[in-house]
C-alpha beads as a LAMMPS data file, in Angstrom:
LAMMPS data file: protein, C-alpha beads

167 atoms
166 bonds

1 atom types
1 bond types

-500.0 500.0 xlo xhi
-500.0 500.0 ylo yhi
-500.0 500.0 zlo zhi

Masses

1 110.0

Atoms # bond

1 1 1 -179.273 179.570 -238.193
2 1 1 -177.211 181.975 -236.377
3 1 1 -177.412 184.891 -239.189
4 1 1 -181.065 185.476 -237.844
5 1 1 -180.454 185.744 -234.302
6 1 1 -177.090 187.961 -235.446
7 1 1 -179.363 190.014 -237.841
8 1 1 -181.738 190.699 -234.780
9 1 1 -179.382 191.754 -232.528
10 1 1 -178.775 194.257 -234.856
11 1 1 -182.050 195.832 -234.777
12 1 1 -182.207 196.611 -231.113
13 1 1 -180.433 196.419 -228.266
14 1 1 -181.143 193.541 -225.794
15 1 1 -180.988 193.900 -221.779
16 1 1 -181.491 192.108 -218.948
17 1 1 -184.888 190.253 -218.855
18 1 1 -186.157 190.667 -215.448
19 1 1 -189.043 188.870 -213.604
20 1 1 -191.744 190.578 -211.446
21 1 1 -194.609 189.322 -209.438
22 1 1 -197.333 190.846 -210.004
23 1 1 -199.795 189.514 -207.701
24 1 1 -196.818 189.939 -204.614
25 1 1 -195.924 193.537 -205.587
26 1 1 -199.358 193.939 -204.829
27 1 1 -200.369 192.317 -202.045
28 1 1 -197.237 192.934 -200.229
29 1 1 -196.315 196.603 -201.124
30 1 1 -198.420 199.284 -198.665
31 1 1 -200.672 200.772 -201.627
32 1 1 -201.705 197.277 -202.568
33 1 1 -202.543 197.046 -198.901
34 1 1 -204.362 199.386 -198.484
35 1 1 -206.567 199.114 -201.575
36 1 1 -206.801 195.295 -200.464
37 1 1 -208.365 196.362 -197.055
38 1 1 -210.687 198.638 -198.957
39 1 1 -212.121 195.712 -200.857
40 1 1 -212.295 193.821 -197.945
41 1 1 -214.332 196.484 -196.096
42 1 1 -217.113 196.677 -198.781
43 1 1 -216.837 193.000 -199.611
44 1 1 -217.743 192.722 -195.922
45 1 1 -220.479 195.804 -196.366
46 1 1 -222.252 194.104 -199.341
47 1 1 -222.174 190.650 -197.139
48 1 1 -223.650 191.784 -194.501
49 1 1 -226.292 193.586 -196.347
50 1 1 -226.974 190.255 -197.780
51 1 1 -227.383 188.453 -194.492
52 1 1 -229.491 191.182 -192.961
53 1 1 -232.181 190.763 -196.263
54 1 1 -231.509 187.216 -196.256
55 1 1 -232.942 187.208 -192.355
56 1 1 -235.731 189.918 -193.046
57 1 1 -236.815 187.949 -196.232
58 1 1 -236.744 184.927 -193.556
59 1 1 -239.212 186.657 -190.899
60 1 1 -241.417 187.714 -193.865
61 1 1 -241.933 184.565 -195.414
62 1 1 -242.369 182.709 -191.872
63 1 1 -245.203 185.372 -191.365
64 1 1 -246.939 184.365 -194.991
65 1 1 -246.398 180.743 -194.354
66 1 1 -248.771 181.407 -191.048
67 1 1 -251.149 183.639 -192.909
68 1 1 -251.825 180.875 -195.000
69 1 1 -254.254 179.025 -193.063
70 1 1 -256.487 182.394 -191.700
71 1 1 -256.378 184.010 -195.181
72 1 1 -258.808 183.395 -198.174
73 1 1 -256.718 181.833 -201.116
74 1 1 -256.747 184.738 -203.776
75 1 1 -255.758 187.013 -200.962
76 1 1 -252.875 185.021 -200.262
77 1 1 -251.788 184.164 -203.712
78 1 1 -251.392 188.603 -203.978
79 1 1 -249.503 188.454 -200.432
80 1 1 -247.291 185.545 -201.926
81 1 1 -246.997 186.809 -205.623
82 1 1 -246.063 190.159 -204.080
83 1 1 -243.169 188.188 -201.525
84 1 1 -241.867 187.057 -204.832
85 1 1 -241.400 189.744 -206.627
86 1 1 -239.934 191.431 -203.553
87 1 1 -237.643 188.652 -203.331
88 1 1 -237.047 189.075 -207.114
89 1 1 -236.323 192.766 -206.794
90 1 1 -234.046 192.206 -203.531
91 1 1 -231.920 189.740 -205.299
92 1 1 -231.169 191.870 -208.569
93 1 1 -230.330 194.453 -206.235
94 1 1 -227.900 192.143 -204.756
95 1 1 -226.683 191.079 -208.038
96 1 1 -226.594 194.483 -209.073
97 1 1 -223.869 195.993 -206.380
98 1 1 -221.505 192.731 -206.700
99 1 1 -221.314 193.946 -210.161
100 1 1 -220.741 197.643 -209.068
101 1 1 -218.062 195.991 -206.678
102 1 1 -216.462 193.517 -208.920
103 1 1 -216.106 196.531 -211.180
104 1 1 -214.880 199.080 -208.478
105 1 1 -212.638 196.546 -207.671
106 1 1 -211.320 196.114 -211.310
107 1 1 -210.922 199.495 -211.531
108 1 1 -208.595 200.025 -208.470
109 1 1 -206.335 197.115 -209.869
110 1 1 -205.777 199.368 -212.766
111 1 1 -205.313 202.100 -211.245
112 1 1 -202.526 200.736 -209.029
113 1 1 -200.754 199.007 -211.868
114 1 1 -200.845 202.445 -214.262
115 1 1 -199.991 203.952 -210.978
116 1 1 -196.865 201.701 -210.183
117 1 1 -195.699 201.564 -214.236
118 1 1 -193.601 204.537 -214.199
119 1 1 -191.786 203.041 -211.186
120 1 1 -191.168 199.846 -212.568
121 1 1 -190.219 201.694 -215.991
122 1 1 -186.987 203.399 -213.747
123 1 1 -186.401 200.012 -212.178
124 1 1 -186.055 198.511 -215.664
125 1 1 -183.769 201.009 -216.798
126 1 1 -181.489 201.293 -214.018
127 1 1 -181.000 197.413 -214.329
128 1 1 -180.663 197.654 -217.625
129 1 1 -183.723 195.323 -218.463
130 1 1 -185.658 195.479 -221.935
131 1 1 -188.574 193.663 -220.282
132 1 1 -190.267 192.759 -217.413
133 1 1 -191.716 189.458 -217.326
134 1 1 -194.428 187.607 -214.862
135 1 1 -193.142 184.712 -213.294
136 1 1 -195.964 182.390 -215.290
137 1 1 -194.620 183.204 -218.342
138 1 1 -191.037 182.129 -217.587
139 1 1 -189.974 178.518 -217.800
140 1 1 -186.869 178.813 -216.599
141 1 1 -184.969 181.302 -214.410
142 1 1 -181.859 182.447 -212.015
143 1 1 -182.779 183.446 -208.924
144 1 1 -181.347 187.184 -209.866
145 1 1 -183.382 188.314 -211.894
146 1 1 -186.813 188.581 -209.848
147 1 1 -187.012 192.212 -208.844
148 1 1 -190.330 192.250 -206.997
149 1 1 -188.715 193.141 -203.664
150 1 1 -186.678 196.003 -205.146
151 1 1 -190.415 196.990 -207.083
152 1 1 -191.730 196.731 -203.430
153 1 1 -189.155 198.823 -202.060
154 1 1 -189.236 201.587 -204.400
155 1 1 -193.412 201.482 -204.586
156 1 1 -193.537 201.872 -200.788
157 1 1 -190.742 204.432 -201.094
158 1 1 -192.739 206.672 -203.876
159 1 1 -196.211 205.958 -203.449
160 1 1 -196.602 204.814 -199.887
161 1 1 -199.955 203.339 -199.157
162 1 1 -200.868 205.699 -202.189
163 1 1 -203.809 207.873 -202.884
164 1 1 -207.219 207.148 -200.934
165 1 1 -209.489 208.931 -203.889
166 1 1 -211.738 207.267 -205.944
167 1 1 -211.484 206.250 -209.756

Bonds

1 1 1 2
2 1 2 3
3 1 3 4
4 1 4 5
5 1 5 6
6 1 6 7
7 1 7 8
8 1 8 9
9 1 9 10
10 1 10 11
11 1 11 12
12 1 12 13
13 1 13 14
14 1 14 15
15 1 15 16
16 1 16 17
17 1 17 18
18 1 18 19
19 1 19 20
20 1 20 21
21 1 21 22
22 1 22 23
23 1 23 24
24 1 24 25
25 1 25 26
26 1 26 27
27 1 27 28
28 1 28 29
29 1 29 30
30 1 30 31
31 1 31 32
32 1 32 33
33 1 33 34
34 1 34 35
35 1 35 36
36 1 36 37
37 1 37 38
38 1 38 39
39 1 39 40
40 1 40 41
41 1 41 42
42 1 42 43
43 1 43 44
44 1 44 45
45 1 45 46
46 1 46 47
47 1 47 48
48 1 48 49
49 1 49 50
50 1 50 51
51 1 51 52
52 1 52 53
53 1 53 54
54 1 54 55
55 1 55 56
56 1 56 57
57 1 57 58
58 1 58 59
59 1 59 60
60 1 60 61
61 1 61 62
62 1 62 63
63 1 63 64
64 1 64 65
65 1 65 66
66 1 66 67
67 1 67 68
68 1 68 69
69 1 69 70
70 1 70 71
71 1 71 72
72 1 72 73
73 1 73 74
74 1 74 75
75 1 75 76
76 1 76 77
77 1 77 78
78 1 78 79
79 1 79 80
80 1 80 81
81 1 81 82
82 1 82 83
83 1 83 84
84 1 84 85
85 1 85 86
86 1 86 87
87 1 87 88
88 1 88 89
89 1 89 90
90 1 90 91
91 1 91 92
92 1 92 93
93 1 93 94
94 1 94 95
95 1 95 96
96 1 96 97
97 1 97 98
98 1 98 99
99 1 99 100
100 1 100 101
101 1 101 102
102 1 102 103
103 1 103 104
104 1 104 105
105 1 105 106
106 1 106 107
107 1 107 108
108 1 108 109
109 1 109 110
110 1 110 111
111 1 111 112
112 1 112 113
113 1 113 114
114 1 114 115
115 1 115 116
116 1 116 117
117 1 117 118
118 1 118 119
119 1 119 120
120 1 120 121
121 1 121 122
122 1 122 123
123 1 123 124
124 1 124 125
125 1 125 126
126 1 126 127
127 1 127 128
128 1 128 129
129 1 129 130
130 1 130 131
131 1 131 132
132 1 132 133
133 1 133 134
134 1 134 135
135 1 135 136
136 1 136 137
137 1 137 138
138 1 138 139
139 1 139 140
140 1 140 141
141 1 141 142
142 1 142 143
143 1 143 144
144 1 144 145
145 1 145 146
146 1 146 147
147 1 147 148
148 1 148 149
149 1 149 150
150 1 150 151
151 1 151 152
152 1 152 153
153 1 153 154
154 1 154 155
155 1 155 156
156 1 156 157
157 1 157 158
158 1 158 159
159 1 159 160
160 1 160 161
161 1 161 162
162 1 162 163
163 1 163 164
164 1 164 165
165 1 165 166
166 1 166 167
């Protein structure tokens, strides 16, 4: 039993395992922050956007319903067909850009985390850690070995509220 874990040790050199949170080192370092307020910002764009068609699409279809009794019945059924399709088209839109955002959003979650990866690298070494580990994939832990607040730290340090371009 032991001969395999003996043999392995062999192989390679084992450090420290070390636990980060992800979803912290995010949220809480200024570069997370910042990208989190960007989402926020179009999240609120594309919402409004919605509510302003939402209340157009309102008025317009309160202005067919009272057409209805002054128009002649193939000339509505164009007015109400055409409404529809609007409403068709208006929605796919919709649908469209929460797609564009959800992937925007994606992307800037990638880009911090290929961003933050050389940092965490150097934190890894200088503890002497062979691998990082998120805190859902550890069953058991000492309260030493979570080094989000030390990834913070050094993200804030080196990146700041990091770089405002585009993907």
């Amino acid at each position: 039993m032991f001969a395999g874990a003996t043999a392995a040790q062999t192989a390679g050199v084992v450090g420290r395992v070390l636990v980060l949170d992800q979803e912290r080192l995010f949220s809480q370092s200024q570069y997370g922050q910042r990208i989190i307020s960007e989402i926020e910002s179009r999240t609120d764009t594309l919402r409004a956007q919605a509510r302003l068609i939402e209340s157009q699409l309102e008025e317009e279809e309160l202005s067919l319903t009272e057409l209805r009794q002054s128009t002649e019945a193939d000339a509505f059924r164009t007015m109400a067909d055409a409404f529809d399709k609007k409403v068709e088209s208006l929605r796919d839109q919709q649908n469209q850009k929460s797609i564009e955002l959800n992937a925007w959003i994606d992307a800037r979650r990638r880009g911090f985390l290929e961003d933050v990866s050389p940092l965490l690298l150097q934190l890894a070494n200088d503890m002497e850690a062979s691998v990082i580990l998120n805190p859902g994939a550890v069953f058991l832990s000492a309260r030493n070995i979570d080094i989000t607040d030390q990834a913070i730290q050094r993200v804030d340090a080196a990146l700041g509220a990091g770089d405002s371009q585009e993907p």
